[in-house]
KOLLUM-624185 format. One record per residue (C-alpha): residue number from 1; x, y, z; residue in one letter. Coordinates in nm, 3 decimals. Example, Ala and Ser with C-alpha at 12.3 -4.5 7.8 and 13.67 -1.06 7.14 Angstrom:
BEGIN
  resi       xx       yy       zz  resn
     1    1.230   -0.450    0.780     A
     2    1.367   -0.106    0.714     S
% end
This chain:
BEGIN
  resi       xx       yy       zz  resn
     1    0.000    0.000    0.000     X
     2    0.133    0.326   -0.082     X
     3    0.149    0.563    0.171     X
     4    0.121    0.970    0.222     X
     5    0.490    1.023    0.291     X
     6    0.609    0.828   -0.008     X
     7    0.444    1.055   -0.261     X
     8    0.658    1.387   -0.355     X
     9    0.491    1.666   -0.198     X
    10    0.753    1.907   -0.367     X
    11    0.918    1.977   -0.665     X
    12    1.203    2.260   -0.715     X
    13    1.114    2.353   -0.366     X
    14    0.752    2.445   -0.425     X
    15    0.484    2.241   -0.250     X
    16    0.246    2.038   -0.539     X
    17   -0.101    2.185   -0.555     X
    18   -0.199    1.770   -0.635     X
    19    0.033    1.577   -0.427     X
    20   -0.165    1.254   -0.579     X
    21   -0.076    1.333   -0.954     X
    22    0.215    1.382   -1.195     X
    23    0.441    1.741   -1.198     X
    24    0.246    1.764   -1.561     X
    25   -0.093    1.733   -1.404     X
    26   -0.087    2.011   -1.147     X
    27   -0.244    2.329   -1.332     X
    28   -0.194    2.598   -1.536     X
    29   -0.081    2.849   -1.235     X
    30    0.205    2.571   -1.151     X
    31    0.314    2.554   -1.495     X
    32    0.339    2.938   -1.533     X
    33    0.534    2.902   -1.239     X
    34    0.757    2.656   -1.336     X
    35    0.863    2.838   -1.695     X
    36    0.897    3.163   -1.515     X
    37    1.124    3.010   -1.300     X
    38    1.382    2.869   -1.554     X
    39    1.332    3.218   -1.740     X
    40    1.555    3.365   -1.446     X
    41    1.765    3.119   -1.498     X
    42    1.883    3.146   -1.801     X
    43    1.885    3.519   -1.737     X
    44    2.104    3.446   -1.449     X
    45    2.360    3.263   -1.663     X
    46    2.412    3.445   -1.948     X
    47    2.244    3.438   -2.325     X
    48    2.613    3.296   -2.367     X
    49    2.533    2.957   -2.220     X
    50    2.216    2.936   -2.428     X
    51    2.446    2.985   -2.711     X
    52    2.676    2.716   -2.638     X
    53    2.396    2.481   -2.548     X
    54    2.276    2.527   -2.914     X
    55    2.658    2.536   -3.066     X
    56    2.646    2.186   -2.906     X
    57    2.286    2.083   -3.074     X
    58    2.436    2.199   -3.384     X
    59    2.735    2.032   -3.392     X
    60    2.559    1.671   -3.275     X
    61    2.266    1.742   -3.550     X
    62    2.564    1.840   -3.822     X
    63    2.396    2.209   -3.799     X
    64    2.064    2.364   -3.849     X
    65    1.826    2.359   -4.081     X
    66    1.883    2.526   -4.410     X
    67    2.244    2.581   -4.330     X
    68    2.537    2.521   -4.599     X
    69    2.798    2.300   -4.437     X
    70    3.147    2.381   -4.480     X
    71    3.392    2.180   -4.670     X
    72    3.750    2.080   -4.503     X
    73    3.869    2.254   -4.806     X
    74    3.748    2.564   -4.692     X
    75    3.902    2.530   -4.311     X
    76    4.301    2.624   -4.291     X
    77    4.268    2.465   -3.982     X
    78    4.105    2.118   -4.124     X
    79    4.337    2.093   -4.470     X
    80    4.499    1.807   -4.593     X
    81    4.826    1.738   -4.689     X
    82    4.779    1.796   -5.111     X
    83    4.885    1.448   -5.293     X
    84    5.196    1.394   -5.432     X
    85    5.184    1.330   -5.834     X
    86    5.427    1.277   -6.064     X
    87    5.572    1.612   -6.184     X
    88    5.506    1.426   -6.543     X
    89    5.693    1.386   -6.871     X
    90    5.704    1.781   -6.945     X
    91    5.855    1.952   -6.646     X
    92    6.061    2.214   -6.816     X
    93    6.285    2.241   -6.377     X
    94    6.616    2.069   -6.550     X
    95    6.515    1.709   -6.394     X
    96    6.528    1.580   -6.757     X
    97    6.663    1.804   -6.999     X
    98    6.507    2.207   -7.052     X
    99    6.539    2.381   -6.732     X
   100    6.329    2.731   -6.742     X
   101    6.374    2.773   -6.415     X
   102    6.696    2.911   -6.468     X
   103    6.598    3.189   -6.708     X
   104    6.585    3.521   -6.568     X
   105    6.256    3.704   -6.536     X
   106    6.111    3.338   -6.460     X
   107    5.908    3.484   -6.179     X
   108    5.636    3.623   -6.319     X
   109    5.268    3.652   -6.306     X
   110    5.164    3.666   -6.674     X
   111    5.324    3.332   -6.822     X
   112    5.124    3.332   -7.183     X
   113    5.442    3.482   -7.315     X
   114    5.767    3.279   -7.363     X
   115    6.062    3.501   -7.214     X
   116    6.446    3.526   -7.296     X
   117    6.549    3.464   -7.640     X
   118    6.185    3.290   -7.718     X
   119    5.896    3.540   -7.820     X
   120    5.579    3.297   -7.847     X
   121    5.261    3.412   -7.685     X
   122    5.005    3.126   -7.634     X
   123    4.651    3.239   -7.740     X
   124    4.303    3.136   -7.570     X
   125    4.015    3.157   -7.295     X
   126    4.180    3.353   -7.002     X
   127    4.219    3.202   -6.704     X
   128    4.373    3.294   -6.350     X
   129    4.508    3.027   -6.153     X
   130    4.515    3.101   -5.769     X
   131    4.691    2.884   -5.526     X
   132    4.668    2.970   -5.151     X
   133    4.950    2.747   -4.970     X
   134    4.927    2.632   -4.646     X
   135    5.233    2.500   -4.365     X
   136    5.083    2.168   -4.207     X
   137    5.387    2.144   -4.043     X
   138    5.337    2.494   -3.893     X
   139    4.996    2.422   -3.786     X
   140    4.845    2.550   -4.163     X
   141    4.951    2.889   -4.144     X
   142    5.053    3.069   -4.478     X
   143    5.324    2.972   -4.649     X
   144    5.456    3.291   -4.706     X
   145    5.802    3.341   -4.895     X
   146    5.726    2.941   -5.116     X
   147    5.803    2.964   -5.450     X
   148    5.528    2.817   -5.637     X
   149    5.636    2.697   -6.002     X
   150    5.322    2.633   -6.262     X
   151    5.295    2.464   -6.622     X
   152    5.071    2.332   -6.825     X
   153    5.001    2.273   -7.264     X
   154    4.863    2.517   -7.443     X
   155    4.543    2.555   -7.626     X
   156    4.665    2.277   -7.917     X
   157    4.770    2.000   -7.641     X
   158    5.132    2.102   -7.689     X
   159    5.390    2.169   -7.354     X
   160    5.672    2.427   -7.485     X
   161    6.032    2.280   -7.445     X
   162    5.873    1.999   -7.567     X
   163    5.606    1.942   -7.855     X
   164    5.715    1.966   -8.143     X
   165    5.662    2.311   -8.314     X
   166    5.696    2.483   -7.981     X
   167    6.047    2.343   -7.867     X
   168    6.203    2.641   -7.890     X
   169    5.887    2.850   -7.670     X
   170    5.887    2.872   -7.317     X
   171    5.518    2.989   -7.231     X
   172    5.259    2.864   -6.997     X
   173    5.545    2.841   -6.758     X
   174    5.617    3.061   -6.390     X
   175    5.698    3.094   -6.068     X
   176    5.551    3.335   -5.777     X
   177    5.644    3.406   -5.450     X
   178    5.368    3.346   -5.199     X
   179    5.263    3.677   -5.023     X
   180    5.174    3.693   -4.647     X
   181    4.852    3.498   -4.701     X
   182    5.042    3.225   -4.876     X
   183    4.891    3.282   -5.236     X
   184    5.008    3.289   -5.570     X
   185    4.787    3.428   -5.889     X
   186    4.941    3.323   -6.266     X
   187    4.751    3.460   -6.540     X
   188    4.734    3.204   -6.804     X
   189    4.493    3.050   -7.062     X
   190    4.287    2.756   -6.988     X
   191    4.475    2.435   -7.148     X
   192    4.345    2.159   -7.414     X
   193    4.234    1.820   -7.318     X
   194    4.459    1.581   -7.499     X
   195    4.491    1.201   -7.540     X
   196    4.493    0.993   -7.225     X
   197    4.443    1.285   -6.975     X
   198    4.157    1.469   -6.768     X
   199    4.255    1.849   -6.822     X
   200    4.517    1.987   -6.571     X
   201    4.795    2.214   -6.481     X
   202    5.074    2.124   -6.319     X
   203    5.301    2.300   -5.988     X
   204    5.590    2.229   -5.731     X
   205    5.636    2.409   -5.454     X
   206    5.996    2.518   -5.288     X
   207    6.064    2.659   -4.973     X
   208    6.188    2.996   -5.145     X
   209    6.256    3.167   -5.439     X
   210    6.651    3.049   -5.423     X
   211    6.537    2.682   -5.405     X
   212    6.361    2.686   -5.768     X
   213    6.725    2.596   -5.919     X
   214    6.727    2.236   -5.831     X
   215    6.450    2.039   -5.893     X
   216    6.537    1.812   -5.603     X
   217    6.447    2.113   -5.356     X
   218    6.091    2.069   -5.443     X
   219    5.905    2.021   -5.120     X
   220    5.590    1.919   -5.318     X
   221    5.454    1.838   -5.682     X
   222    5.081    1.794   -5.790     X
   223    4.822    1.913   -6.026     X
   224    4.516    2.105   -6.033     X
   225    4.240    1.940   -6.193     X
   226    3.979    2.124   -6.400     X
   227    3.606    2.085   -6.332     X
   228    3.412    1.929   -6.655     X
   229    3.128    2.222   -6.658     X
   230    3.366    2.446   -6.725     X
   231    3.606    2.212   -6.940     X
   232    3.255    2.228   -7.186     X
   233    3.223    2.558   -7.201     X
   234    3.574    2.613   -7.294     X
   235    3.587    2.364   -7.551     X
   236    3.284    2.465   -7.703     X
   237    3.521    2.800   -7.845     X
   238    3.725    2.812   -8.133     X
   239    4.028    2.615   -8.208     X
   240    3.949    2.400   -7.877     X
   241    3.783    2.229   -8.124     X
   242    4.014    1.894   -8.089     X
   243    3.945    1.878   -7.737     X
   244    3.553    1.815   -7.747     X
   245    3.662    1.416   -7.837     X
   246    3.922    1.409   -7.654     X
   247    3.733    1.551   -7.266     X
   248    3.425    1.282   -7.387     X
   249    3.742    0.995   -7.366     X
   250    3.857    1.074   -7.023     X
   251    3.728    1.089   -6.710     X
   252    3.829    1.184   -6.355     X
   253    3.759    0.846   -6.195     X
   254    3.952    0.714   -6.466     X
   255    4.230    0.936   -6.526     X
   256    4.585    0.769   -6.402     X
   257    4.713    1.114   -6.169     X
   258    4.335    1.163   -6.029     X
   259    4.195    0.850   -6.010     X
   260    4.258    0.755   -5.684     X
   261    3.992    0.958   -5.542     X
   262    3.829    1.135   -5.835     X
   263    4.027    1.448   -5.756     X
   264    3.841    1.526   -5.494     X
   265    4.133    1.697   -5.300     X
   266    4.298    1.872   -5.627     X
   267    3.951    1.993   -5.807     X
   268    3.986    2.366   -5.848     X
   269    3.684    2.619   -5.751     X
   270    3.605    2.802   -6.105     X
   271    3.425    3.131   -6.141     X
   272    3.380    3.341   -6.440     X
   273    3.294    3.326   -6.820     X
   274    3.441    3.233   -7.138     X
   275    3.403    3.597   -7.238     X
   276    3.589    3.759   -6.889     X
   277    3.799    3.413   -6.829     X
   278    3.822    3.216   -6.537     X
   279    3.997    3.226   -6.197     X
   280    4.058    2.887   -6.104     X
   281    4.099    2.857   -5.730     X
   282    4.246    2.570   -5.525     X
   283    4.388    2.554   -5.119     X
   284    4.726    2.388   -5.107     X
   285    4.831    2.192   -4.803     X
   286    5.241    2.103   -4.770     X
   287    5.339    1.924   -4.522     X
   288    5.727    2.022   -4.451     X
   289    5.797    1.762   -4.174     X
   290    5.723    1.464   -4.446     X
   291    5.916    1.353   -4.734     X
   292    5.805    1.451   -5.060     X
   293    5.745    1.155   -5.319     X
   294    5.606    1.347   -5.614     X
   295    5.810    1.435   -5.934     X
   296    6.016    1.140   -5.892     X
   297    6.252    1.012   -6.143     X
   298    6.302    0.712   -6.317     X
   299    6.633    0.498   -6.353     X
   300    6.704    0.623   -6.698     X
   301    6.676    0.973   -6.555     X
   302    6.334    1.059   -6.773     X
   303    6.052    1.114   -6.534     X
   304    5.829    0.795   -6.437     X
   305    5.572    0.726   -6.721     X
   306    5.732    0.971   -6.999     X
   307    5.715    0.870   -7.363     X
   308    6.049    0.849   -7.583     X
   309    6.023    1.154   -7.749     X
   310    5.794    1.423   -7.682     X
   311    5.450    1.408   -7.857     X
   312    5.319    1.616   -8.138     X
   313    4.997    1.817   -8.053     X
   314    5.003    1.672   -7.729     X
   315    5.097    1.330   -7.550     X
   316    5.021    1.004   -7.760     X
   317    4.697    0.760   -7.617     X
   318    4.961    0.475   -7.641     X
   319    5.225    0.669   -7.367     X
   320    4.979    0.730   -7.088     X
   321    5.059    1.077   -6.986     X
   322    5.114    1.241   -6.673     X
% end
């Protein structure tokens, strides 16, 4: 039998109107009571905690309703270490052959003009490549003071050094020197799709500017791949022509430098038009306190993958391309 003393006659220190029913089923006055009681509170700790309480819902619930989550990509704090790739067949930094990056006036920020004794401009849709870099090893602060060394083919497929017709040219081809927020901006045009490859541009990174004189400095090598969208657009233009077949042949998933993860850490951020250009964007993590495996070299000295002589118009489908 239940007696009088074990009910509860109280509840936050106020004696129940109903003693013989539930803290829900004692009135509307209690009730009042009760809400106006946590009111002052809350008042009494601060709109702060009420802020953290829901920072906490937030973060449990991945964020509130209607909210745009944001990417690692877009958090210094929460960016990866960029792969290592292969600095490819076409380097143009002396590891098999041309070395560009010992003519003077190499650092630049226009690079659609060959420089020294060359005087080839490479024509096309403008684009801006912007690389912000980022010290893992520093806890992802800027990188400021890396020299940041970009190439890429040209509108026909070709790389200059290289393809023949533009052996003797030198364009599509720079280095800048990171300011204080660790990016680098190369004015360029946006490159063909050719045989065997998803569209790309290539870059190593060295600790400074005096570094950029021996390949072996490099503290990092990858490549920036293109988004398709855009690749469409661009192709749709005049004398991109040859690249409509060759982007509908390729694919990211498929594509022997991006593959492994469908680019999903080197995909640049495009805005713009085909009439303006575009500025292709991409966050760079570099990870000082590991050993770089990128741009490595084969045996025969000729970078890993490389066909025997440099392609015409571009690599050839049966020398898979890097």
């Amino acid at each position: 039998m239940e007696h009088e003393h074990d009910r509860v006659l109280t509840y936050e220190g106020r004696l129940l109107p109903r003693p013989g029913e539930d803290v829900v089923d004692q009135g509307l006055g209690f009730d009042v009571a009760t809400a106006m009681g946590r009111r002052q509170i809350l008042r009494a700790l601060g709109m702060g905690a009420v802020a953290v309480g829901l920072a906490a819902c937030g973060a449990a619930t991945g964020g509130s309703s209607g909210s745009t989550p944001t990417t690692a990509r877009g958090a210094a704090g929460a960016l990866g270490e960029i792969p290592d790739e292969t600095a490819g067949p076409y380097p143009g930094d002396g590891s098999n052959g041309p070395d560009v990056l010992q003519e003077s006036g190499i650092v630049r920020s226009d690079i659609r003009s060959s420089l020294g004794t060359a005087s080839g401009t490479a024509e096309g849709v403008p684009m801006t490549l912007e690389l912000t870099i980022s010290d893992l090893a520093e806890g992802a602060v800027p990188f400021a003071g890396a020299a940041v060394y970009v190439w890429h083919c040209d509108r026909e497929g070709r790389y200059s050094l290289y393809s023949q017709g533009v052996e003797d040219q030198n364009y599509l081809r720079g280095v800048q020197i990171a300011d204080a927020a660790g990016r680098v901006r190369f004015t360029s045009i946006f490159p063909a799709c050719y045989a065997g490859r998803w569209p790309h541009v290539h870059f190593e990174i060295y600790p400074d500017q005096t570094s950029i004189t021996d390949a072996a400095n490099a503290i990092g090598t990858s490549q920036v791949a293109l988004p398709q969208n855009v690749c469409e657009q661009v192709y749709a233009q005049p004398r991109y022509e040859q690249s409509v077949a060759t982007l509908s042949e390729v694919s990211l998933n498929g594509d022997n430098v991006f593959g492994d993860d469908g680019g999903a850490s080197q995909l640049g951020t495009v805005t713009g038009d085909v009439t303006s250009g575009f500025v292709v964007s991409l966050p760079v993590g570099v990870d000082t306190s590991t050993i770089p495996t990128g741009g490595q070299l084969s045996g025969d000295g000729a970078p890993a993958g490389a066909p025997p002589e440099p392609p015409s118009g571009g690599a050839r489908p049966s020398d898979p391309p890097r």
